[in-house]
C-alpha positions in Angstrom: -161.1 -194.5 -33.9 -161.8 -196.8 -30.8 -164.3 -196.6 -27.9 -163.7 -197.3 -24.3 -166.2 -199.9 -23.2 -166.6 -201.4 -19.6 -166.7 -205.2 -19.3 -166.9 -207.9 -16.8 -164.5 -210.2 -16.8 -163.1 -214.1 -14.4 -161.3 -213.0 -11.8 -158.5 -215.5 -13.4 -158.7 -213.6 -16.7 -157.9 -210.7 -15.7 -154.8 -212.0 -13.4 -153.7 -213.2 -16.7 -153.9 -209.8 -18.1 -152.3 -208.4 -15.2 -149.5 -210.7 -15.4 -149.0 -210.2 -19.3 -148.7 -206.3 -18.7 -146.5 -207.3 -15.8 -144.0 -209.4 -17.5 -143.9 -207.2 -20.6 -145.4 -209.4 -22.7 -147.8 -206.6 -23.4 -148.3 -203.2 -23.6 -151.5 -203.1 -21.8 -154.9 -205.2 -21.2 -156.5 -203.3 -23.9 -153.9 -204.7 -26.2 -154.5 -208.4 -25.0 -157.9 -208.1 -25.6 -158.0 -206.5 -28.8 -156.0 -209.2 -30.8 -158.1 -211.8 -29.0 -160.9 -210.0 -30.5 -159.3 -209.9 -33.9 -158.3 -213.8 -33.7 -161.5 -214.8 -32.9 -163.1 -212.2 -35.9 -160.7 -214.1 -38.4 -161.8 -217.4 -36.9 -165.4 -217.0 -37.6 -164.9 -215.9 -41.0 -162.7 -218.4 -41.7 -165.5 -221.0 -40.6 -167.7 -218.7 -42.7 -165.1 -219.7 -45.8 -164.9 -223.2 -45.3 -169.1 -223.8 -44.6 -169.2 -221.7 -48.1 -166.6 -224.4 -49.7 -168.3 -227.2 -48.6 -171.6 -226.5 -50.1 -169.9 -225.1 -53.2 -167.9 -228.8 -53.4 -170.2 -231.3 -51.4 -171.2 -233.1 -54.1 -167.6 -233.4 -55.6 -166.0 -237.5 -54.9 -162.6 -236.0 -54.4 -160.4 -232.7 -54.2 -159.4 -232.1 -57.6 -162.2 -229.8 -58.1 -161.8 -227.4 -55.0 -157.9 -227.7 -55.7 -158.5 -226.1 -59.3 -161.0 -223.4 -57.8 -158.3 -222.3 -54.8 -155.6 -222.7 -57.9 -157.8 -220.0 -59.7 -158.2 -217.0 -56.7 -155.7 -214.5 -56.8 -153.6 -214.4 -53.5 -151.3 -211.8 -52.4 -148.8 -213.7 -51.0 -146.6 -214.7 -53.8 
């Protein structure tokens, strides 16, 4: 599902847009827009992660302890 919503918006961001749709780089400004969106979603949580890591390990004097816990989360990417 997705919702149209009107924004304002540089007069040189929205050249860039133009020019991105122009050249083909992209299928539209919506497109553009939405994975700046995302990257910027995935930024903030990822910020979110490292604040919680921090806390979690602040005390520790070096990385052997955070190494074990990031050894001991499952990751898909194997």
């Amino acid at each position: 599902m997705s919702r149209q919503i009107a924004v304002r918006l540089p007069d040189e961001l929205v050249e860039y847009l133009d020019q991105a749709v122009g050249e083909g780089r992209e299928s539209s400004r919506a497109s553009v827009i939405t994975r700046a969106l995302e990257r910027e979603r995935r930024r903030e949580l990822a910020l979110h992660d490292v604040r919680i890591l921090t806390d979690r390990f602040a005390q520790a004097d070096d990385l052997d302890e955070l190494a074990s816990f990031g050894a001991s989360i499952p990751s898909d990417l194997a």
